[in-house]
PDB file of N, CA, C and O in Angstrom, chain B, residues numbered from 101:
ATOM      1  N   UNK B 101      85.861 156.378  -1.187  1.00  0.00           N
ATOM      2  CA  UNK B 101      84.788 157.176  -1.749  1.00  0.00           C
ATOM      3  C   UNK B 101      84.773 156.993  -3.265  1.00  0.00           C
ATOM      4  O   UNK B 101      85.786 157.452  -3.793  1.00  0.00           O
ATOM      5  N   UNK B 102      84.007 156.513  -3.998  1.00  0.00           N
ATOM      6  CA  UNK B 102      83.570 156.370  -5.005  1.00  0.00           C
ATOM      7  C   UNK B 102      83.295 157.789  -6.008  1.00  0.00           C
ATOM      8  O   UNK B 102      82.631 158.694  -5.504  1.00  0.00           O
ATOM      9  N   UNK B 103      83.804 157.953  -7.391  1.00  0.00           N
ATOM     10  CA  UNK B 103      83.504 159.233  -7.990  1.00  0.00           C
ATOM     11  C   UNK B 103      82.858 159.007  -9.165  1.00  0.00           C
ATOM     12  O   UNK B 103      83.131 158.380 -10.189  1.00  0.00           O
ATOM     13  N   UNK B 104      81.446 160.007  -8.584  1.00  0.00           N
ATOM     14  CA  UNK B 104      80.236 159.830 -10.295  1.00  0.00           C
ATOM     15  C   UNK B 104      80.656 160.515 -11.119  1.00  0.00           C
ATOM     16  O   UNK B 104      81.209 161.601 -10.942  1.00  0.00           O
ATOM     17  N   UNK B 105      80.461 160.006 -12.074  1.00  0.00           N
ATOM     18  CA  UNK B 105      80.558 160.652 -13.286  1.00  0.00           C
ATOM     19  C   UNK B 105      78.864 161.294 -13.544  1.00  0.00           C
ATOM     20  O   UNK B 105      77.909 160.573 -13.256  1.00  0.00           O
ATOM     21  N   UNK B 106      78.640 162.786 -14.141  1.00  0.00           N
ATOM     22  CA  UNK B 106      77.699 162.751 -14.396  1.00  0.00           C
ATOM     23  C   UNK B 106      77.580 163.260 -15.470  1.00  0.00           C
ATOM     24  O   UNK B 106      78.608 163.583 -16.065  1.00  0.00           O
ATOM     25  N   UNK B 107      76.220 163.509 -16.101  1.00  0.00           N
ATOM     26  CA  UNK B 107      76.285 163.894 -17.887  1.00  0.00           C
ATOM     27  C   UNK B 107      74.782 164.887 -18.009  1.00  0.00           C
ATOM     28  O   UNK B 107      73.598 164.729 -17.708  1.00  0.00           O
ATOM     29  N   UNK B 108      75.339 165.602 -18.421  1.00  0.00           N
ATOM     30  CA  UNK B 108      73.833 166.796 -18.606  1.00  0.00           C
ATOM     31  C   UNK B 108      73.450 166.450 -20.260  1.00  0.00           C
ATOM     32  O   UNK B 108      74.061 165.931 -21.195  1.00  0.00           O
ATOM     33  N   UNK B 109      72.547 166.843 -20.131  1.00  0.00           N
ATOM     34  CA  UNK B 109      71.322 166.110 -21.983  1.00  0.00           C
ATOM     35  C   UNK B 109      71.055 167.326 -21.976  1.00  0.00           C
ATOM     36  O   UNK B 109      71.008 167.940 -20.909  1.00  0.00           O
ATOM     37  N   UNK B 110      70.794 168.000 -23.317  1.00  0.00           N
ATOM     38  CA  UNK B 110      69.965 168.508 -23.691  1.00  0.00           C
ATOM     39  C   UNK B 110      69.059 167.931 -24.494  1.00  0.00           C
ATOM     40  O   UNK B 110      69.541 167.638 -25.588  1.00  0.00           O
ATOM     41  N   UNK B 111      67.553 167.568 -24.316  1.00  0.00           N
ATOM     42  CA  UNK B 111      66.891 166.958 -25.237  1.00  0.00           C
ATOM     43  C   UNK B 111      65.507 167.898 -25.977  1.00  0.00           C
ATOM     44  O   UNK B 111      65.072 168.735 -25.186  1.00  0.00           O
ATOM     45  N   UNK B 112      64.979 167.879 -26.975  1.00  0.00           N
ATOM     46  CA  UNK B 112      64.559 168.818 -27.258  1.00  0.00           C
ATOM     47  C   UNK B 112      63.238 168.064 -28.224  1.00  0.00           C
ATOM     48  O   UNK B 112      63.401 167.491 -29.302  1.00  0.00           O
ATOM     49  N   UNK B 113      62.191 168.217 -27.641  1.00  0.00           N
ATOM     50  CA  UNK B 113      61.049 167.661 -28.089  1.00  0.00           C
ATOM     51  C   UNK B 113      60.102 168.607 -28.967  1.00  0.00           C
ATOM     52  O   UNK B 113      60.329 169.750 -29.364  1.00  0.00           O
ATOM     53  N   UNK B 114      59.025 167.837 -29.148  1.00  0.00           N
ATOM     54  CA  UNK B 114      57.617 169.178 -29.883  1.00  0.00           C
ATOM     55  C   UNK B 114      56.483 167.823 -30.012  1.00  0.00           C
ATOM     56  O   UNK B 114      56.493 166.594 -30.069  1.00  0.00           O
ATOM     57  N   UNK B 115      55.415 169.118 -30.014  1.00  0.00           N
ATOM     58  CA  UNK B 115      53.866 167.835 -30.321  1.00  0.00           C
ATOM     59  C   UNK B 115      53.551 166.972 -29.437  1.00  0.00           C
ATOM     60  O   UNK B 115      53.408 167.378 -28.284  1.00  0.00           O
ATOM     61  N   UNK B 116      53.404 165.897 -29.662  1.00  0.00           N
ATOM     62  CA  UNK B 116      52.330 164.683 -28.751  1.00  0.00           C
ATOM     63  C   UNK B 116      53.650 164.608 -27.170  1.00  0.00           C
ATOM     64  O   UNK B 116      53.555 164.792 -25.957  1.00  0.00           O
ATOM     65  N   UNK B 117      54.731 164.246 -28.107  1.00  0.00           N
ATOM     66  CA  UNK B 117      55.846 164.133 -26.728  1.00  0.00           C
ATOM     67  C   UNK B 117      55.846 165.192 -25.506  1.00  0.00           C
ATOM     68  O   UNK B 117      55.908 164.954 -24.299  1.00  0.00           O
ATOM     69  N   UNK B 118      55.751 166.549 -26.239  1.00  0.00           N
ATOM     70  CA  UNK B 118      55.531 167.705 -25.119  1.00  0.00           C
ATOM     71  C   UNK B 118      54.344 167.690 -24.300  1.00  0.00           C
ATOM     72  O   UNK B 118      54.174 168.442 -23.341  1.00  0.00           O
ATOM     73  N   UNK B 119      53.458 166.744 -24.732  1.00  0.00           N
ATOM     74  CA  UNK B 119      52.104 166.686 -24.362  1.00  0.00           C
ATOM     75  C   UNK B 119      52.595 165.865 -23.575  1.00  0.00           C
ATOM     76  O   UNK B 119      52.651 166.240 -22.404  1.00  0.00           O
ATOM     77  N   UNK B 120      53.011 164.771 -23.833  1.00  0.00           N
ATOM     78  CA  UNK B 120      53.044 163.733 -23.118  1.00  0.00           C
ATOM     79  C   UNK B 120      53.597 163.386 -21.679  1.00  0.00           C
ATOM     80  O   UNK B 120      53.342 162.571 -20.792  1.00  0.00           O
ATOM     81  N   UNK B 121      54.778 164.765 -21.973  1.00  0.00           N
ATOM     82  CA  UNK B 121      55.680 164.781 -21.123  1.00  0.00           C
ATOM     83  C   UNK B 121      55.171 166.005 -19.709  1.00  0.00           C
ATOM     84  O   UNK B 121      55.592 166.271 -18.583  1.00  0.00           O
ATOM     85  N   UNK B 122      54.177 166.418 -20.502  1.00  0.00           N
ATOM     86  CA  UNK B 122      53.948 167.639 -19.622  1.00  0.00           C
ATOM     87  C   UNK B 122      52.802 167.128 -18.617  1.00  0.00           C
ATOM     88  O   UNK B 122      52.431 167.637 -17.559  1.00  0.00           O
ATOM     89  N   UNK B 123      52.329 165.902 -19.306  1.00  0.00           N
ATOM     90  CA  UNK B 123      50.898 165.476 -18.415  1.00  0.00           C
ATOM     91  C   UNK B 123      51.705 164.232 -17.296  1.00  0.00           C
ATOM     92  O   UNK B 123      51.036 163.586 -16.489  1.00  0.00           O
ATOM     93  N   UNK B 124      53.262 164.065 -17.447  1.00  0.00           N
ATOM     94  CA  UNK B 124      53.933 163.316 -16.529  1.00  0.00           C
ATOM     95  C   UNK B 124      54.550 164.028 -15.494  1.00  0.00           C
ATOM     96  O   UNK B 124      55.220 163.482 -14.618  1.00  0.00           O
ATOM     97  N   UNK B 125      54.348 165.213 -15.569  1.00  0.00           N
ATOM     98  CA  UNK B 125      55.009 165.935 -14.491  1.00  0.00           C
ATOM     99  C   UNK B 125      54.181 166.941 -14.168  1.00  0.00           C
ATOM    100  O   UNK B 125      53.215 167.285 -14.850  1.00  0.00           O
ATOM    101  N   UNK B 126      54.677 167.649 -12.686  1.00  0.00           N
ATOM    102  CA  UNK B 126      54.000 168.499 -11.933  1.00  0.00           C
ATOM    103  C   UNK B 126      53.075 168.199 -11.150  1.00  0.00           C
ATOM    104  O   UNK B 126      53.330 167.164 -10.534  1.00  0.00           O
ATOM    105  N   UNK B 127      51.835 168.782 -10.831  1.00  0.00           N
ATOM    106  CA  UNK B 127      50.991 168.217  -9.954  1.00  0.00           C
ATOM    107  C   UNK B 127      50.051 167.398 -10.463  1.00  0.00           C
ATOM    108  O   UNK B 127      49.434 166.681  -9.676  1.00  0.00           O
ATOM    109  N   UNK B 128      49.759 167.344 -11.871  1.00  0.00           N
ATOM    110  CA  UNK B 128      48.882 166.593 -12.597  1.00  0.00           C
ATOM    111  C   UNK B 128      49.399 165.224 -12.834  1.00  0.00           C
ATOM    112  O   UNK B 128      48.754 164.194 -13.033  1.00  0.00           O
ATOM    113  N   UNK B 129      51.098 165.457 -12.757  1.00  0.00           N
ATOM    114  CA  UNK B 129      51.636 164.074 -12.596  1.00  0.00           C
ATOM    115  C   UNK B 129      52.613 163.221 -11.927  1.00  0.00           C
ATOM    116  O   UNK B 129      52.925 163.517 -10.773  1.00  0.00           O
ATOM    117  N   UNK B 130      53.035 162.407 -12.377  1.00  0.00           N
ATOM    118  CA  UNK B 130      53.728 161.561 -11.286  1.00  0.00           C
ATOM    119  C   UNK B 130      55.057 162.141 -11.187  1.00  0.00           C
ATOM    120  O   UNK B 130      55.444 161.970 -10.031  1.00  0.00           O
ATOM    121  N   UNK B 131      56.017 162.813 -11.952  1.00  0.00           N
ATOM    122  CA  UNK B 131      56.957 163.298 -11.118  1.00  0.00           C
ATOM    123  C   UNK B 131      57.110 164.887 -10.961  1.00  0.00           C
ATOM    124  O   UNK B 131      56.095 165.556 -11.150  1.00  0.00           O
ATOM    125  N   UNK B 132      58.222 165.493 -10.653  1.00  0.00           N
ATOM    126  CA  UNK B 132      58.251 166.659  -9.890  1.00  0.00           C
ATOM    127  C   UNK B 132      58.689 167.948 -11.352  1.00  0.00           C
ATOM    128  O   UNK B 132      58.362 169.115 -11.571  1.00  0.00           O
ATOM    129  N   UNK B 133      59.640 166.847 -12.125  1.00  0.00           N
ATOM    130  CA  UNK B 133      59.963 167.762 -13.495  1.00  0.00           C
ATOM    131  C   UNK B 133      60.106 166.578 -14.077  1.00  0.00           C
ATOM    132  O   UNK B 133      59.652 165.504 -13.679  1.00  0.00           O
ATOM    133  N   UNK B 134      60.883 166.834 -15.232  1.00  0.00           N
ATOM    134  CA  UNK B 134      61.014 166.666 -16.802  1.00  0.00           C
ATOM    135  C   UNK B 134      62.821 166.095 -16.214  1.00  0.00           C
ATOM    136  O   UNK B 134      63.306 165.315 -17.034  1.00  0.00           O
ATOM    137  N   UNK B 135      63.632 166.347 -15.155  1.00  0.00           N
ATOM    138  CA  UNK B 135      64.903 165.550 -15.269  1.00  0.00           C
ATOM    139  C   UNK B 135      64.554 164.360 -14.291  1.00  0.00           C
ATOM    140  O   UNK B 135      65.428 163.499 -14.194  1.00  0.00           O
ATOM    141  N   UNK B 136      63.535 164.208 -13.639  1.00  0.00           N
ATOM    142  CA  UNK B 136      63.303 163.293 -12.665  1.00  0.00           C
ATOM    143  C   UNK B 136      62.539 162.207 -13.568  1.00  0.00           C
ATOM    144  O   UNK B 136      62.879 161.036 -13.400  1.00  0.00           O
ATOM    145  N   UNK B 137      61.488 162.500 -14.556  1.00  0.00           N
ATOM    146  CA  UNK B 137      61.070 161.904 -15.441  1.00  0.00           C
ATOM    147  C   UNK B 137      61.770 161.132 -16.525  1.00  0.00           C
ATOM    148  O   UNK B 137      61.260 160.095 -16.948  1.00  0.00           O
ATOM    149  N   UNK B 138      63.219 161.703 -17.126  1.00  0.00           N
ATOM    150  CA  UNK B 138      63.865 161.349 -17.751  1.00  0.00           C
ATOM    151  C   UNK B 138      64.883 160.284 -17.084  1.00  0.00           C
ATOM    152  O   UNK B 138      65.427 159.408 -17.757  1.00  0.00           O
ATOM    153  N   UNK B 139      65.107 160.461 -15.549  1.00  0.00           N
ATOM    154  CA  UNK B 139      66.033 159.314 -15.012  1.00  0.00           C
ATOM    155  C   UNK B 139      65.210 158.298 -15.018  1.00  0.00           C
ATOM    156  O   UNK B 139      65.815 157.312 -15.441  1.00  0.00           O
ATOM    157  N   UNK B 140      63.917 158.013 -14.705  1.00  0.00           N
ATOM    158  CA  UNK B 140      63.060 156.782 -14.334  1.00  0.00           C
ATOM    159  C   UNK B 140      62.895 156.331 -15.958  1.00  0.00           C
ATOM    160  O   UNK B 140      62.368 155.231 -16.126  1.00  0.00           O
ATOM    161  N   UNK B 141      63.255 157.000 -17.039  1.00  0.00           N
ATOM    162  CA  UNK B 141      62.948 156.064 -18.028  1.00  0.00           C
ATOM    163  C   UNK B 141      64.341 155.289 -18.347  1.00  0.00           C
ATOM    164  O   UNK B 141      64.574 154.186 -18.842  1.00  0.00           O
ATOM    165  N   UNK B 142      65.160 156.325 -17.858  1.00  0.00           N
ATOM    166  CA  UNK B 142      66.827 155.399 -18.291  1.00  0.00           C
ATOM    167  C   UNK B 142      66.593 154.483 -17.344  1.00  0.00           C
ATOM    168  O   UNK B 142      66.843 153.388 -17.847  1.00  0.00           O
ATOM    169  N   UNK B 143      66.307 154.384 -16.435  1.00  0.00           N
ATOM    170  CA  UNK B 143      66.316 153.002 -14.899  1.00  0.00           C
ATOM    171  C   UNK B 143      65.785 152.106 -15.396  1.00  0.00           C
ATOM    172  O   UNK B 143      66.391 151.036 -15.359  1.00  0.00           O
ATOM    173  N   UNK B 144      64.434 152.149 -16.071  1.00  0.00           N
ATOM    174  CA  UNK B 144      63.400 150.783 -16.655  1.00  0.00           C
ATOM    175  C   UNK B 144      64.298 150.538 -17.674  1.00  0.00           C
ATOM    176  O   UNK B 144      64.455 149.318 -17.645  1.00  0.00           O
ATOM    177  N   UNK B 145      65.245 151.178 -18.907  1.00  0.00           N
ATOM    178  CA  UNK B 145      65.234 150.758 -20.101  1.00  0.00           C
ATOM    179  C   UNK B 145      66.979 150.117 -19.271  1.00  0.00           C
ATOM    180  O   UNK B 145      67.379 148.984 -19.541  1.00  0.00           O
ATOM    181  N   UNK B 146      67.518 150.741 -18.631  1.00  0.00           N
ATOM    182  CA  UNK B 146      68.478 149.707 -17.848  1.00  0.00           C
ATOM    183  C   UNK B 146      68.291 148.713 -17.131  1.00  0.00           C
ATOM    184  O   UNK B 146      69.287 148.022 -16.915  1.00  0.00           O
ATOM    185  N   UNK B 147      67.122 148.338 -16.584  1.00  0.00           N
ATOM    186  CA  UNK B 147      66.347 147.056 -15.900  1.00  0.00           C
ATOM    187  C   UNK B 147      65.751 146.095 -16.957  1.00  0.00           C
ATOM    188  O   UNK B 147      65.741 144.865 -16.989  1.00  0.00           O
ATOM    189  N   UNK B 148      65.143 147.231 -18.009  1.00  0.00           N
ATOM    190  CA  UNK B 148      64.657 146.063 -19.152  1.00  0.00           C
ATOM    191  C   UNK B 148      66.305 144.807 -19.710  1.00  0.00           C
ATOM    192  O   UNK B 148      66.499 143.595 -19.631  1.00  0.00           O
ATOM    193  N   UNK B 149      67.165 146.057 -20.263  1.00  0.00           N
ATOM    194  CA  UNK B 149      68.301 145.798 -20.784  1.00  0.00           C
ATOM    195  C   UNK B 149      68.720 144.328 -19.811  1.00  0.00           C
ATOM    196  O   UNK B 149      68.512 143.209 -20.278  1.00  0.00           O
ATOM    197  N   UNK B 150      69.140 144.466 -18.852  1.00  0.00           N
ATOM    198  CA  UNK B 150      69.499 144.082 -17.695  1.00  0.00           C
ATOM    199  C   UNK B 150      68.618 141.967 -17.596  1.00  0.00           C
ATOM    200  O   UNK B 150      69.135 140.852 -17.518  1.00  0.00           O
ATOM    201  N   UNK B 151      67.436 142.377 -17.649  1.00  0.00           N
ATOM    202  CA  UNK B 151      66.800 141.599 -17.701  1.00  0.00           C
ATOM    203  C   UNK B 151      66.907 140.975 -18.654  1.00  0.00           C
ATOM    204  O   UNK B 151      66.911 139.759 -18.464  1.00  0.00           O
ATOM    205  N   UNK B 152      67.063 141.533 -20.326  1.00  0.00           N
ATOM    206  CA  UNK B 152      66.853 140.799 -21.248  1.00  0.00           C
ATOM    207  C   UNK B 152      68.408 139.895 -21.452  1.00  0.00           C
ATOM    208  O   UNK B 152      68.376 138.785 -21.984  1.00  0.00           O
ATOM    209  N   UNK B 153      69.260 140.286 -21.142  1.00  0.00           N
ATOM    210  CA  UNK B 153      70.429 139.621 -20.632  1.00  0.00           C
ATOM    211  C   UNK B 153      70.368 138.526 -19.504  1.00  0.00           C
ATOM    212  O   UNK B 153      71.053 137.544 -19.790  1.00  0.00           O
ATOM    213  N   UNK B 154      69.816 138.460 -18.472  1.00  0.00           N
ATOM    214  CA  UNK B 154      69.434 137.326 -17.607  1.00  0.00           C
ATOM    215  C   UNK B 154      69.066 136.307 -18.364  1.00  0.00           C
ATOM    216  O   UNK B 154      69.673 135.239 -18.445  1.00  0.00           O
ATOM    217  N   UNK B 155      67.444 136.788 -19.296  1.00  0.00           N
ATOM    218  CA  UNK B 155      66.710 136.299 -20.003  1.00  0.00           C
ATOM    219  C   UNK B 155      67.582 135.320 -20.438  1.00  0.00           C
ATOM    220  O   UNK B 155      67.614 134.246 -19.837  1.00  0.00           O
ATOM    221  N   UNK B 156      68.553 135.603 -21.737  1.00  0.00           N
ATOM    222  CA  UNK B 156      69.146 134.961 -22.526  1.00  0.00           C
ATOM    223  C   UNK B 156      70.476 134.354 -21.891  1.00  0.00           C
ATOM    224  O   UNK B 156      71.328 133.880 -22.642  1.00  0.00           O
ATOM    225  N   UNK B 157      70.628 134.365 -20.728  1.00  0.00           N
ATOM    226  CA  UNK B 157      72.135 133.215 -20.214  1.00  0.00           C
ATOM    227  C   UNK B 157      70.712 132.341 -19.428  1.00  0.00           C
ATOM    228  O   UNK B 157      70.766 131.112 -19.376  1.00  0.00           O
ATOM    229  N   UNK B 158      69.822 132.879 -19.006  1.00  0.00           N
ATOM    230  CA  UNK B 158      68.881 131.712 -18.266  1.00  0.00           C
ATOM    231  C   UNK B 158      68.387 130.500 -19.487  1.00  0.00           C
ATOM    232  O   UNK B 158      68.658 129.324 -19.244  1.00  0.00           O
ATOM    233  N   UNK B 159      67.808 130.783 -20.524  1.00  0.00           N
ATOM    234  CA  UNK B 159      68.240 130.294 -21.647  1.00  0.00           C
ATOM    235  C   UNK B 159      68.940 129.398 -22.185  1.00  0.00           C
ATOM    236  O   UNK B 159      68.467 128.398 -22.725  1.00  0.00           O
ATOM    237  N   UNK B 160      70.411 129.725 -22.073  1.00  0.00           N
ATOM    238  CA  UNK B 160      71.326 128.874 -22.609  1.00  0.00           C
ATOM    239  C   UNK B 160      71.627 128.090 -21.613  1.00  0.00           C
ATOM    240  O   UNK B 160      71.705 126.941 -22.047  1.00  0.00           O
ATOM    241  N   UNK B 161      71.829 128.135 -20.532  1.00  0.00           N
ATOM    242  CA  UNK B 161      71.448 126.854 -19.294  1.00  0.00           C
ATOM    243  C   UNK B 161      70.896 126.294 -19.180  1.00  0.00           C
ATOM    244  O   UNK B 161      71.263 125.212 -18.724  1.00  0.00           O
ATOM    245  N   UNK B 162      69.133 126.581 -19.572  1.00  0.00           N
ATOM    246  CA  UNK B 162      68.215 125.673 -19.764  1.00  0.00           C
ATOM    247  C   UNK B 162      68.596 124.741 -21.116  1.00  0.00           C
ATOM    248  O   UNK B 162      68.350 123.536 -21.064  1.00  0.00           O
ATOM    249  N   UNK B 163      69.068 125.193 -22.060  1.00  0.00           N
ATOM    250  CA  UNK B 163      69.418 124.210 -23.159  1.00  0.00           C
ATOM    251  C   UNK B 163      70.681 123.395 -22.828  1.00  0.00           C
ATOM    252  O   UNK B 163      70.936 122.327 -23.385  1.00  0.00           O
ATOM    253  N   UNK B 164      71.341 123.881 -22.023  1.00  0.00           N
ATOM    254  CA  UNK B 164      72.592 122.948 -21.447  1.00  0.00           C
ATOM    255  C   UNK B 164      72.409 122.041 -20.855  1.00  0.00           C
ATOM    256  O   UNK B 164      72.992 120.993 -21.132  1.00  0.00           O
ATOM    257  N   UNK B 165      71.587 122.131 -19.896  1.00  0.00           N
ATOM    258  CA  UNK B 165      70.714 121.256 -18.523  1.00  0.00           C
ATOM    259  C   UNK B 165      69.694 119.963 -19.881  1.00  0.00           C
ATOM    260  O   UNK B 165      69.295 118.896 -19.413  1.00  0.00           O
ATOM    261  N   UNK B 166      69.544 120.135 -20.728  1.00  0.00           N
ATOM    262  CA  UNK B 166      68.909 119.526 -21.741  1.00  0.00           C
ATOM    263  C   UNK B 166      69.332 118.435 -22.320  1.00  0.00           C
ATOM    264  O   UNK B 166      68.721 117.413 -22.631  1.00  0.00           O
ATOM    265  N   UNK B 167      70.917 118.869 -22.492  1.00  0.00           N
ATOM    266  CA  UNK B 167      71.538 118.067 -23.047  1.00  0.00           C
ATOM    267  C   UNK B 167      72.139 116.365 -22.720  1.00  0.00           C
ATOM    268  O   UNK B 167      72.122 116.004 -21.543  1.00  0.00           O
ATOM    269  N   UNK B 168      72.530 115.613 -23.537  1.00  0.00           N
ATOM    270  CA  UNK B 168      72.820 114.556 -23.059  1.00  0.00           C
ATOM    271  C   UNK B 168      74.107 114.357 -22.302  1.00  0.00           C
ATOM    272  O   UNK B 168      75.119 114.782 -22.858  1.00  0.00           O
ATOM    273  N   UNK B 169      74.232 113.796 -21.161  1.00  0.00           N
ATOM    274  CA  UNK B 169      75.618 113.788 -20.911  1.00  0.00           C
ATOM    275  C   UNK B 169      77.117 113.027 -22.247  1.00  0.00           C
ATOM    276  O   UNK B 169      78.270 112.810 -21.873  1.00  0.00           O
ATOM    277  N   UNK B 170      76.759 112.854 -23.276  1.00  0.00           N
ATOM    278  CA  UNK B 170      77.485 112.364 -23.841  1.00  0.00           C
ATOM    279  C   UNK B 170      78.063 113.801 -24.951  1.00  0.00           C
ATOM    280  O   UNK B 170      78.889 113.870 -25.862  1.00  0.00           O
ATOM    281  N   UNK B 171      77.279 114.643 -24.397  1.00  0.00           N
ATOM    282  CA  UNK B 171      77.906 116.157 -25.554  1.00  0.00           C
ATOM    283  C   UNK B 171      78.607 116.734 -24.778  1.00  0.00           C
ATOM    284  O   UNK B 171      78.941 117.852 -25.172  1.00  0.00           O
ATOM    285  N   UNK B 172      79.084 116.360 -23.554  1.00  0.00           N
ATOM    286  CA  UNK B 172      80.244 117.201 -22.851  1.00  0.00           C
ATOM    287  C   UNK B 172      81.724 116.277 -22.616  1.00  0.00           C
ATOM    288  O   UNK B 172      81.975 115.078 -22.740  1.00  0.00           O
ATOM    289  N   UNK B 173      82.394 117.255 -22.289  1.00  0.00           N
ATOM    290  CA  UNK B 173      83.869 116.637 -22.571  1.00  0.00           C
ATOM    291  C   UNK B 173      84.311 116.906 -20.992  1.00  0.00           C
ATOM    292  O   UNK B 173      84.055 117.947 -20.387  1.00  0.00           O
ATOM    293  N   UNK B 174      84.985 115.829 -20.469  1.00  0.00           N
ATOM    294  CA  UNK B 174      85.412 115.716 -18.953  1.00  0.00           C
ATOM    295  C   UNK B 174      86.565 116.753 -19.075  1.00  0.00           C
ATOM    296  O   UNK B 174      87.247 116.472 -20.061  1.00  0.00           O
ATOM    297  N   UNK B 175      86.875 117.497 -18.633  1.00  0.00           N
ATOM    298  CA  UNK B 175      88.253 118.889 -18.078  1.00  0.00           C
ATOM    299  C   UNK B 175      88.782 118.702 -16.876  1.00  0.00           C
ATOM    300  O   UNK B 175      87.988 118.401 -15.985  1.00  0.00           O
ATOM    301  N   UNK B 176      90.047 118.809 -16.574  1.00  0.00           N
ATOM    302  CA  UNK B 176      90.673 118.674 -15.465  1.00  0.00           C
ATOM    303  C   UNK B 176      90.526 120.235 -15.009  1.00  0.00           C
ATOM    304  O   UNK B 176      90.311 121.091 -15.867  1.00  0.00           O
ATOM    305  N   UNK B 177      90.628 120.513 -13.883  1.00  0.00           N
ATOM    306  CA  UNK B 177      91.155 121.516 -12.802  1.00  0.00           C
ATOM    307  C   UNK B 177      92.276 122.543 -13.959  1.00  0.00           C
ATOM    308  O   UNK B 177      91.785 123.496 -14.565  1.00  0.00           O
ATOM    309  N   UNK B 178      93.291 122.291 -14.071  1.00  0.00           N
ATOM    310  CA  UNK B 178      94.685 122.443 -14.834  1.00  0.00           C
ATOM    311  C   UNK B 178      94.032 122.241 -16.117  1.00  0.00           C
ATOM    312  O   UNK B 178      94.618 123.108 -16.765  1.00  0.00           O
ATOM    313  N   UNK B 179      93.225 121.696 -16.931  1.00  0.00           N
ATOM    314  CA  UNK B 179      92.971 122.385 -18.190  1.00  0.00           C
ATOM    315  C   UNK B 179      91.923 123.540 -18.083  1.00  0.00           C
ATOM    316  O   UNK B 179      91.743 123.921 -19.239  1.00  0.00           O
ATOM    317  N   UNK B 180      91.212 124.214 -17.296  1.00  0.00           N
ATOM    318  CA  UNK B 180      90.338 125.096 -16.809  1.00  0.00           C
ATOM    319  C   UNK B 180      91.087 126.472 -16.864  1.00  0.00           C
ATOM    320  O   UNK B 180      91.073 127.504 -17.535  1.00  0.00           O
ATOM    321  N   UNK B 181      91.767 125.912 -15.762  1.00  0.00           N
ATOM    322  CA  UNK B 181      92.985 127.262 -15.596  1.00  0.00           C
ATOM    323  C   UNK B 181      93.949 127.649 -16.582  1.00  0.00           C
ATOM    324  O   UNK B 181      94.311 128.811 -16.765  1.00  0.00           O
ATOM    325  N   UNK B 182      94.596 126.056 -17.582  1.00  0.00           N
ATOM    326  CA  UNK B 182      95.205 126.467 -18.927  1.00  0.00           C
ATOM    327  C   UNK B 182      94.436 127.596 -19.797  1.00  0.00           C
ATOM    328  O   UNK B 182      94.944 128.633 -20.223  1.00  0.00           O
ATOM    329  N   UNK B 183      93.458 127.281 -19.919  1.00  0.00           N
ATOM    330  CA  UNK B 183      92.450 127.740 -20.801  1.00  0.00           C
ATOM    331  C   UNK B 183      92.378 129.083 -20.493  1.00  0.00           C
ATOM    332  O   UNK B 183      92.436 129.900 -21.412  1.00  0.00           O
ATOM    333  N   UNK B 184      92.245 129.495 -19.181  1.00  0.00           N
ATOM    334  CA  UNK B 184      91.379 130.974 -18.482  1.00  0.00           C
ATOM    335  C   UNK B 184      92.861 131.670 -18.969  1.00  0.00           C
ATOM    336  O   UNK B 184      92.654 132.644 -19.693  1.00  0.00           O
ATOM    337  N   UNK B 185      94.087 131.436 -18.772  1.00  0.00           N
ATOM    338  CA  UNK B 185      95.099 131.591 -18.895  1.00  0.00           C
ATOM    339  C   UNK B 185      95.480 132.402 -19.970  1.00  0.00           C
ATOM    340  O   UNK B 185      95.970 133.527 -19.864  1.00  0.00           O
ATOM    341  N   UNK B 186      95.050 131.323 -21.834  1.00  0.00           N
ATOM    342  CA  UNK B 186      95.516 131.458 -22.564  1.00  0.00           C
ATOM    343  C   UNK B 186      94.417 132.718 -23.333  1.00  0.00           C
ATOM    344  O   UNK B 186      94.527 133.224 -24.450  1.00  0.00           O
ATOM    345  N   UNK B 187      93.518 132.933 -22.416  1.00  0.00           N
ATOM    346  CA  UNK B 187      92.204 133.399 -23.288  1.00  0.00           C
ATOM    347  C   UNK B 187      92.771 135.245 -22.402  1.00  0.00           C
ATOM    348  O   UNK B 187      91.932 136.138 -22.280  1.00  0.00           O
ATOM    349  N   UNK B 188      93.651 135.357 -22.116  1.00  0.00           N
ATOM    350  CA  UNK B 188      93.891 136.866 -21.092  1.00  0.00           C
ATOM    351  C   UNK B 188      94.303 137.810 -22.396  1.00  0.00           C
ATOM    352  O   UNK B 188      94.580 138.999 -22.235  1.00  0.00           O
TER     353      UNK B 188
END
């Protein structure tokens, strides 16, 4: 069994945001309150996050895949594992 950790916010708004926030919830809007509203924005900005990390190793593969075979250096098995080794 796995144990959550969980974390209570107090966040404390005024003006356009209270507006904003008030026309996102209830029956006028898409969720039920103001803590259900606040998880779906941490989820996108953890999916954005998430993504923009893919983004940038998809990236550096594509510039690897680019390269000439004469910019890489042949490694044995046993220098791989030296390496993973010395880097602990």
């Amino acid at each position: 069994m796995t144990k959550h950790n969980t974390m209570n916010l107090n966040v404390r708004i005024s003006g356009v945001l209270t507006e904003h926030v008030s026309s996102a919830i209830g029956d006028a809007g898409e969720y039920d309150n103001a803590s259900e509203y606040v998880r779906d924005l941490i989820r996108r900005d953890k999916a954005k996050t998430e993504l923009a990390a893919f983004e940038a190793k998809r990236a550096a593969l594509q510039q690897a895949f680019t390269l000439p075979d004469r910019a890489y250096t042949e490694v044995s098995a046993a220098d791989v594992i030296r390496r993973n080794r010395s880097a602990r």
